[in-house]
N, C-alpha and C positions, 0 to 999 in steps of 0.2 A: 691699565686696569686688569685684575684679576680676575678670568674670565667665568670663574667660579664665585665670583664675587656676588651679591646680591644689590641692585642697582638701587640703592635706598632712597637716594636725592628723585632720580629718575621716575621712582614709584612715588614719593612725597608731591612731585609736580604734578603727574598725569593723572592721579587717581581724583579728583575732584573735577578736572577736565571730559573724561571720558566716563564720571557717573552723570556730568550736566548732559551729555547728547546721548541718553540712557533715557533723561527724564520723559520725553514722546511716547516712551514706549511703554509707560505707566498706567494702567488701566485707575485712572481716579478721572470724578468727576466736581467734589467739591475741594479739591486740593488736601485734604487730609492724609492722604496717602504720600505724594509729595512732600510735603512738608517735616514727614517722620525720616523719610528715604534722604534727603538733602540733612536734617539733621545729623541722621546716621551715618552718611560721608562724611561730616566736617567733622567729628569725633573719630572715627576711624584714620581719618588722617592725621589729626590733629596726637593720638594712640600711638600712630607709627612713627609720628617724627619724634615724639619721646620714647622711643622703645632706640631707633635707630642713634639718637643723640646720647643717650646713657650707656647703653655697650659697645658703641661703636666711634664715638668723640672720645677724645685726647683732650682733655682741658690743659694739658703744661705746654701743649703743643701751639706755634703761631701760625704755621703752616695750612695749606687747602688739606682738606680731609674728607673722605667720600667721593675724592673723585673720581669723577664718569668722564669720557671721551671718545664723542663715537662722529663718523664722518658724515653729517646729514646732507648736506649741497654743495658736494668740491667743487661744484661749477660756481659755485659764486664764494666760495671759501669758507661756508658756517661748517659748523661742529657743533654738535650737542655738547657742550662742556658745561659743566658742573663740578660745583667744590662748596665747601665750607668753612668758613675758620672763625673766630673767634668777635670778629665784627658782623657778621652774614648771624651766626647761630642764633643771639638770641632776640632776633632781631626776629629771625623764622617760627620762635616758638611764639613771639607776643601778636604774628599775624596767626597762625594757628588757634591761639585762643580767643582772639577777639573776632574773628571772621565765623569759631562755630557759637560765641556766643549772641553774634549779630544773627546770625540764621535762627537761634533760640528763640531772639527778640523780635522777629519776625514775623509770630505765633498766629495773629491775627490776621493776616494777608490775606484778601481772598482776592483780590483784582487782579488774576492774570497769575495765578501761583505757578504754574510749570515756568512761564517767563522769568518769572522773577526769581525762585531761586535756581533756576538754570542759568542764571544773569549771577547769581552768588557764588555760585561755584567754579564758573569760568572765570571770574573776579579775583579768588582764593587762588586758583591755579597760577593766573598772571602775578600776581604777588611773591607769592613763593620762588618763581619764578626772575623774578627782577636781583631777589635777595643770595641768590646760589648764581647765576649766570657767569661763564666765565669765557665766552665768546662775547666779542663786542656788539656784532651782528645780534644773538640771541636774545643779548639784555635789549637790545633795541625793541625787537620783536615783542619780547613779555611788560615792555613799558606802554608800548603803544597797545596790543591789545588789552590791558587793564582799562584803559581809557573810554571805550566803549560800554561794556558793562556799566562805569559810575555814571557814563550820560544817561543811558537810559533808564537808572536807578531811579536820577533825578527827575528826568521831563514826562516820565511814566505814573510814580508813585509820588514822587514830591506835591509843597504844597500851590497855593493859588497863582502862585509865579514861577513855577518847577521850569516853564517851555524859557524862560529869560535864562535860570541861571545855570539849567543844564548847557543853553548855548555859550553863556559867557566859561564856564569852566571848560566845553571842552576847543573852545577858540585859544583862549592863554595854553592849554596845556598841549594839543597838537601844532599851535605857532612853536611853543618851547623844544619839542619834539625834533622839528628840524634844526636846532642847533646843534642836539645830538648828535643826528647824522653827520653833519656837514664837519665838525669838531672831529667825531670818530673817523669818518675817510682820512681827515689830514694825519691823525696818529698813524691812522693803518697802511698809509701809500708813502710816506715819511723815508728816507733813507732808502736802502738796497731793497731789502724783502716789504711784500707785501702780505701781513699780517693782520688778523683781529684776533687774536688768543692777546687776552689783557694780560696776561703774566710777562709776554714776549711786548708789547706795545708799553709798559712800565718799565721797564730794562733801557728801550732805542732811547739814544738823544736825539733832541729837539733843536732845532736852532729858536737863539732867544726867543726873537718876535714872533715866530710861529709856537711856542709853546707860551707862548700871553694870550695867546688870538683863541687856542684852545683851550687855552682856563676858560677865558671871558665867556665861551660858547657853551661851557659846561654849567659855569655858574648861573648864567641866566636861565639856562634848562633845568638845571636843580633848583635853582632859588625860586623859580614858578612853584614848584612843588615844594618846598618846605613850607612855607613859602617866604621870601624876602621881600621886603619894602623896599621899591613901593609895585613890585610885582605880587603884590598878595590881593588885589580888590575880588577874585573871584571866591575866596572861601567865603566871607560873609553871607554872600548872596545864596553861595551853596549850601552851606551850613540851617540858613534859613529857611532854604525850601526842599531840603533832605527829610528823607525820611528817619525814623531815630536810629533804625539798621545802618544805616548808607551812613546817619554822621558818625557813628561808632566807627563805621571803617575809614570815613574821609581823615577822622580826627587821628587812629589810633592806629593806622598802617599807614594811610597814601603821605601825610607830610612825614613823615618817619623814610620814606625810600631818599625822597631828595635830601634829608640829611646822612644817609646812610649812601648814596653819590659821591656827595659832594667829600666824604671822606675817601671812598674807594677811588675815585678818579682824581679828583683836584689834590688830594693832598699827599696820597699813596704813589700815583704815576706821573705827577707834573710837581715834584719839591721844589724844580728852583723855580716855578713861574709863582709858587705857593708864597715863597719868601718876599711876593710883590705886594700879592694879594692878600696877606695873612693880617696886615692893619687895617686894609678895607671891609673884609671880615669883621674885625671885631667892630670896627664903628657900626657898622649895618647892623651886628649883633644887638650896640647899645640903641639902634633909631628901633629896631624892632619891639626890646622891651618896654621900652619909654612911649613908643608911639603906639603900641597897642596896648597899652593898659591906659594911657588917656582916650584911646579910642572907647574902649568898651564901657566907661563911662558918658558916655554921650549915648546907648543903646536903651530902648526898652522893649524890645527883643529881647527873649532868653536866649536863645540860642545864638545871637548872634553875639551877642554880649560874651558866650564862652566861644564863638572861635574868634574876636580879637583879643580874647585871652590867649588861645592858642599862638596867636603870630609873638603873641607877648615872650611867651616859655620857648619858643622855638629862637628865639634871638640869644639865649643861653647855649643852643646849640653851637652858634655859629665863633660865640667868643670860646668855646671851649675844642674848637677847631682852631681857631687861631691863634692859642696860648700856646703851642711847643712842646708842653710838656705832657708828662705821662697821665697825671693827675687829672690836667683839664680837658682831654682825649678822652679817659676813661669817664671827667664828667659829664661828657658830649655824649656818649653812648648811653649813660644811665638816666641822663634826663630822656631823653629819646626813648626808654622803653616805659619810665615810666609816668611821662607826661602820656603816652600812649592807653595805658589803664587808667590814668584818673580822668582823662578826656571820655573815654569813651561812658567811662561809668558816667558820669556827667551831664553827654549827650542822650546817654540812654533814659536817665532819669529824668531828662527834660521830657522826654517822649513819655513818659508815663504819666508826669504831668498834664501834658496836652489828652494824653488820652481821655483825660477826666475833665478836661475845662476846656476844649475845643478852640485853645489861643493860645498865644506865644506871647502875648503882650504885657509886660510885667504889672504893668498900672490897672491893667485888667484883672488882675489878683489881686491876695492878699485876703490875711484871716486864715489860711488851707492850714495851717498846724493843727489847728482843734481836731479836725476831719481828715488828715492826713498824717499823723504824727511819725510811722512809720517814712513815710515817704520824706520827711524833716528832717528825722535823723542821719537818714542815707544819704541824703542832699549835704547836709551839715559835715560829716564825715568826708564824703565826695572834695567838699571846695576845700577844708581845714588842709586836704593833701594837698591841692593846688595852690593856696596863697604858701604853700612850703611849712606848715607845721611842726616842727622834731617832733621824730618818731613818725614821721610817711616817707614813701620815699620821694617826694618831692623835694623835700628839705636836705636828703644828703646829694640829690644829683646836683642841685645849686649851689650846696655849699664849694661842695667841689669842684665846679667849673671859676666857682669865685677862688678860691684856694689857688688852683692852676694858672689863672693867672697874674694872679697877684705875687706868686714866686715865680713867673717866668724871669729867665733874665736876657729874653733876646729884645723886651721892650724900656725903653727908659720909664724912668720912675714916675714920673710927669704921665706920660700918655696913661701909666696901669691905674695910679689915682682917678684919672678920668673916668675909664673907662668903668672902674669898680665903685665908683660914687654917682655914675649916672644909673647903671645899673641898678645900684642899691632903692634909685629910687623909684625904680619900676618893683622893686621888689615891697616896696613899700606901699605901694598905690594898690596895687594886688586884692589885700584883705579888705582893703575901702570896699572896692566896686564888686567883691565877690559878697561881701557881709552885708553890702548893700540891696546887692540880689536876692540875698537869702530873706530880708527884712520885707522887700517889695509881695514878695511871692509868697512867703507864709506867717508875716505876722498884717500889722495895720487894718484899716478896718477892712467888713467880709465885701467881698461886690456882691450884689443882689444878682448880679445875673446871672451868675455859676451856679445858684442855688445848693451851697455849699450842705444843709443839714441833710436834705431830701437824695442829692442824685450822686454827686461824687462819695468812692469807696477808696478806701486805703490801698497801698501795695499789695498783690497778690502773690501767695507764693511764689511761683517761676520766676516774677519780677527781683522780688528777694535774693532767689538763688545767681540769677545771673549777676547781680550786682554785689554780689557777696561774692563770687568768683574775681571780682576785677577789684575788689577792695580788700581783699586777705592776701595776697600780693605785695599791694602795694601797701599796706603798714608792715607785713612781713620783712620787705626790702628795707623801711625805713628802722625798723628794731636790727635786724642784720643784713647791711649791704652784700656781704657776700653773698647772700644768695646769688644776686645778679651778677656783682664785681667779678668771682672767681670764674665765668665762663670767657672774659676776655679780656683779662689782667693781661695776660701774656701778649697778649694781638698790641693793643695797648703800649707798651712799652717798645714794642717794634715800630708801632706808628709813628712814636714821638722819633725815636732813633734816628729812624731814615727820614724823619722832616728836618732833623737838625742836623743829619750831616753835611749838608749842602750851604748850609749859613757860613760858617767860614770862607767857603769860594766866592760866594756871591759877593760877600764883603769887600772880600779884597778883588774883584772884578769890579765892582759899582761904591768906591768910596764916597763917590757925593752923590750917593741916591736920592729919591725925593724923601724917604725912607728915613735917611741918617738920622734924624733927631729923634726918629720913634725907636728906629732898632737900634740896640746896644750892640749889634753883632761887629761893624766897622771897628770897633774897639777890643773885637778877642783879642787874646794875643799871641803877638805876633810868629812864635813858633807852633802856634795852633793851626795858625792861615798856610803858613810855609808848608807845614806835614799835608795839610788837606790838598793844597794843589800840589803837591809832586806824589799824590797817591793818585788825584786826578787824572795826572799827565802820566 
């Protein structure tokens, strides 16, 4: 690094860090002062990491950029490493905006305000942090410290059941935790050198069965956090007794990182274990969208109802990891940023919701259009992006992971049918149980107990505004992709590269895989196989 350089990644991490153990020293007593000072940091950073991404990223480029590299514990071998590229980036601006809009929608806090958003801004820090890390050790560090922060979010501010589901969340996600470890040691003690620099750990070969043993370790550690079925029982619980801040971030960064893993390790550093695991993937993909969208009909929860929506949209992710190609990569990343704004807008409007009618019980409403109209339309708008509407960007990240694999050709024609017609019918079930929720909650008759003419008010501004910030976006991206496309087309097309170069070898190393009938790969040909293993050897 050029020593003249300005440490931009470094300052994007630490400044949300070192204004939260600032906050003590804030002369406020009803938290109002707080409240402006923590907004005012998540903007300020949220400022610099578009100031530093605009003059100082390379969008043609696939490459790390912005990197820092400095020696913090040679005794145990970490490095502050830091980078950026084209999967990390916008992945860092969708946490920067929805973390200072969660702090926005926070407005009301008064129970514990120094805690709580000095609990938001350490939260923001480990975030950011997870998404640039480019020591093994470090990403460790900023996973697990996120962890913290959302429990206490939960068992603190959540609702009547906050103390069950903060426990259950952070049980599945510190058990998932030490996979990491135990996976990362084996990459990092592997062969001659001992390293954690993941550029250098993506390079060593693996022997087979140890590089299956650390997929399997990875995936069940990211598949907690995406989450994958049937590792996903703790979002619902969370989801339901989050606060509307904390679901905005649970929904719209935390499963966004273990999708954003599961490509930077599983598919990026371990290709040929990937070529195993690449059909398991996408079936998990298709149980996930099938099995949460029947799920989320059986809910009369709001809120819970939209996050086994979420496990629903996040099963898109995993088939579009699994497809091989450029196409359904890039539509793995696009659904991931913008399942992340309609989620959060979502979650956040449920929260406005409840603020007015003091329940999450759909049956418990009904009628709120007359007296909420505003807040109908937002709603209305909100799910139209979710069940995938043209013209949101809901609709072109799906279309696109469908596209991807339906032209892959490392799968026979049989399994991509399957997989695109069971899919289809998650994608179908969708508008049922979202148009269903919309019907529950603001039309049929009023409940007397809300006292819907007298007490409940419409959206108020600020509410407006922050939900107008997460929904101009996201019909933005769906009128033109490239907003989002063009920051990591390029990355994209590297990804798919280097996952398929490795398919010819495996082919002709494991002809009678268990594999053979799904992958088309045993049948390249044959001077295809030939070139790839003597460029191998």
């Amino acid at each position: 690094m050029n020593a003249i350089e300005f440490p931009w990644l470094t300052a994007i991490i630490l400044l949300p860090l070192v204004a939260a153990l600032a906050i003590p020293l804030i002369p406020d007593k009803e938290g109002r002062t707080v409240r402006w000072y923590g907004l005012g940091v998540a903007i300020a950073d949220f400022a610099l990491m578009i100031y530093a991404f605009w003059y100082k990223y390379d969008f043609q480029s696939s490459t790390l950029q912005l990197v820092e590299n400095y020696p913090w514990i040679p005794q145990l071998g970490l490095h502050w490493a830091v980078g950026v590229d084209g999967l990390s980036m916008p992945l860092l601006l969708l946490t920067g905006l929805i973390n200072t809009l969660a702090i926005f929608a926070a407005w009301k806090v008064t129970t514990k305000p120094r805690l709580f958003y000095g609990l938001m801004l350490v939260m923001y820090s480990a975030q950011l942090g997870v998404f640039v890390a480019q020591d093994l050790l470090l990403f460790f560090l900023m996973w697990e410290i996120e962890l913290v922060p959302v429990y206490l979010l939960i068992s603190i501010w959540g609702g009547q059941n906050r103390r069950y589901a903060a426990t259950k969340f952070i049980l599945y996600t510190a058990a998932a935790s030490i996979f990491i470890l135990i996976a990362g040691f084996a990459m990092a003690f592997s062969g001659d050198t001992v390293t954690f620099d993941m550029a250098t750990l993506g390079m060593k070969e693996y022997p087979k069965t140890l590089e299956l043993l650390i997929y399997t370790g990875f995936l069940i550690a990211f598949g907690v956090k995406l989450p994958i079925f049937p590792l996903h029982t703790w979002l619902p619980d969370a989801h339901g007794e989050a606060s509307a801040p904390g679901s905005m971030i649970l929904a719209g960064v935390l499963l966004k990182m273990g999708g954003y893993a599961l490509i930077r390790f599983n598919v990026e550093m371990l290709p040929n274990a990937h070529v195993t695991f690449a059909p398991v993937l996408a079936i998990l993909g298709v149980v996930n969208i099938v099995y949460g969208a029947c799920c989320a009909f059986a809910q009369t929860n709001l809120k819970r109802r939209l996050a086994y929506s979420s496990i629903a949209h996040m099963g898109f992710v995993l088939i579009g990891i699994a497809s091989y190609t450029e196409l359904g990569i890039s539509g793995a990343v696009l659904q991931m940023v913008s399942h992340g704004l309609i989620a959060a807008s979502l979650f956040f409007l449920s929260g406005v919701t409840y603020d007015r009618t003091h329940t999450l019980m759909m049956d418990k409403m009904g009628g709120m259009a007359k007296v909420m109209p505003k807040t109908f339309a937002l709603f209305t708008i909100g799910s139209m992006a979710s069940l995938a509407l043209p013209g949101m960007s809901g609709f072109v990240g799906e279309l696109m992971v469908f596209l991807g694999i339906a032209t892959s050709d490392v799968y026979s024609s049989s399994f991509k049918v399957v997989v695109v017609l069971l899919s289809a019918v998650g994608v179908i079930l969708t508008p049922i149980y979202l148009l269903s929720m919309l019907r529950q909650v603001f039309y049929g008759e009023q409940s007397q107990e809300l006292h819907l003419d007298t007490v409940i008010s419409d959206v108020k501004p600020r509410e407006i505004f922050i939900t107008a910030c997460l929904l101009l976006p996201i019909i933005g991206i769906g009128f033109y992709p490239k907003l989002a496309t063009q920051t990591y087309d390029v990355k994209a097309v590297e990804l798919a590269a280097h996952a398929r170069e490795v398919l010819p070898v495996v082919a002709h190393q494991q002809p009678s895989s268990l594999y053979s009938r799904i992958f088309s790969a045993p049948t390249l040909a044959t001077s295809q196989v030939e070139s790839s293993i003597n460029i191998s050897e």
